[in-house]
C-alpha positions as CSV (number, residue, x, y, z in Angstrom):
1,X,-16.6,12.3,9.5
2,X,-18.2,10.9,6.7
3,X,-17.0,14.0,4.5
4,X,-13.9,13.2,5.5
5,X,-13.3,9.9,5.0
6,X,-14.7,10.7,1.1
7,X,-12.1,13.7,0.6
8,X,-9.6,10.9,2.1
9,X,-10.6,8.9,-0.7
10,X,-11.4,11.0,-3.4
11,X,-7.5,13.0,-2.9
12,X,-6.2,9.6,-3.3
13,X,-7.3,8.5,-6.7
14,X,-7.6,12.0,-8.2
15,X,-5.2,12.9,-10.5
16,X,-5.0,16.7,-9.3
17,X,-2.7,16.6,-6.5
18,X,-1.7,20.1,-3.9
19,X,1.7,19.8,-5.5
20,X,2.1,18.0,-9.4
21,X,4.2,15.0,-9.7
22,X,6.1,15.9,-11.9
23,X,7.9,18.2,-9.5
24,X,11.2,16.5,-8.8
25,X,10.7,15.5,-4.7
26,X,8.1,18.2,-3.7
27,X,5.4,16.2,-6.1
28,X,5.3,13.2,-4.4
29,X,6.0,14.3,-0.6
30,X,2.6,15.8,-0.9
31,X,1.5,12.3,-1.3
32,X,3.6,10.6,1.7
33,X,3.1,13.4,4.0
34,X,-0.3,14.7,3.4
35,X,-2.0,11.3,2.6
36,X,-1.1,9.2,5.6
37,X,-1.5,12.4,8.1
38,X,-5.1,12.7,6.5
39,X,-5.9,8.6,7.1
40,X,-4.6,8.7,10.9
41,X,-7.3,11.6,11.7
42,X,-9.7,9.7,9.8
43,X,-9.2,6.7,11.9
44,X,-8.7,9.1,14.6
45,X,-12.1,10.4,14.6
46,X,-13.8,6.8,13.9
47,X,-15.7,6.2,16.9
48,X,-14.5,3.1,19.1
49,X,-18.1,0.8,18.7
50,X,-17.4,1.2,14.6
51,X,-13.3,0.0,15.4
52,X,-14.6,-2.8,17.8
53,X,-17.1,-3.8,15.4
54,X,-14.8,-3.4,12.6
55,X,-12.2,-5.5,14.4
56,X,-14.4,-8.2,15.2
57,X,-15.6,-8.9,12.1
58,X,-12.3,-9.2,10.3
59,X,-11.0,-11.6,13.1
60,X,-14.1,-13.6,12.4
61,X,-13.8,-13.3,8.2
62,X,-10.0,-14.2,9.1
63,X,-10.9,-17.3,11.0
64,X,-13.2,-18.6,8.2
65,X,-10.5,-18.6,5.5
66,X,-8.7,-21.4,4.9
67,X,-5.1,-21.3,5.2
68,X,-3.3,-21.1,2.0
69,X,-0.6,-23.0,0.1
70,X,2.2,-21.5,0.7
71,X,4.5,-22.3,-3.3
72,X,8.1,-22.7,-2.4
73,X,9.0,-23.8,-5.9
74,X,7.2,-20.1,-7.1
75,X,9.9,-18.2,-4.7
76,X,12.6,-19.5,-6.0
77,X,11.8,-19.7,-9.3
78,X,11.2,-15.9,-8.7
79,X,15.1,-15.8,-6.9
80,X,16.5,-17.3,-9.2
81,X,15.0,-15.4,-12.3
82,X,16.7,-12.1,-10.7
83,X,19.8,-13.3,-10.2
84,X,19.6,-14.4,-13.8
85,X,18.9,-11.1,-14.7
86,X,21.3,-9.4,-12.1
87,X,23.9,-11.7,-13.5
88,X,23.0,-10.9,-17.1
89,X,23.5,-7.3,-16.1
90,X,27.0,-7.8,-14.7
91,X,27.8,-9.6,-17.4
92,X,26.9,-7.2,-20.0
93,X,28.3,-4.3,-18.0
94,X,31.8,-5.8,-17.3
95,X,31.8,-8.0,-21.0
């Protein structure tokens, strides 16, 4: 389980993949094929105590926090800077 979990891990921030990147398509279907199938059977193979445990303690972490300011003003500043830019593009496109 353990060794699993590590190969899980350790395929996901190595920079050999099964199939290169810089194959157009195949190199990165490795990646949302291969990676996600390998996660599932690691949390597959968990046993239920460990996912209770697990699941208690992040409900409790996630009780303890406080709730966060939410910025309206930093969305739309965010909008409105890419429909500046989306603008800008039409503009130069068209002018």
């Amino acid at each position: 389980m353990v060794g699993l979990i590590l190969f899980v891990v350790g395929y996901a921030l190595s920079p050999i993949d099964l199939i290169p990147d810089f194959i157009p398509v195949l190199g990165l279907v490795d990646d949302l094929i291969l990676l996600p199938g390998l996660i599932w059977l690691a949390l597959c193979l968990l046993p239920r105590q460990v996912k209770a445990a697990a699941r208690a303690q992040c409900e409790d972490h996630l009780a303890q926090q406080q709730p966060k300011m939410r910025l309206r003003w930093g969305a739309a500043l965010i909008v409105c800077l890419w429909v500046a830019l989306a603008g800008a593009l039409l503009w130069w496109l068209l002018g």
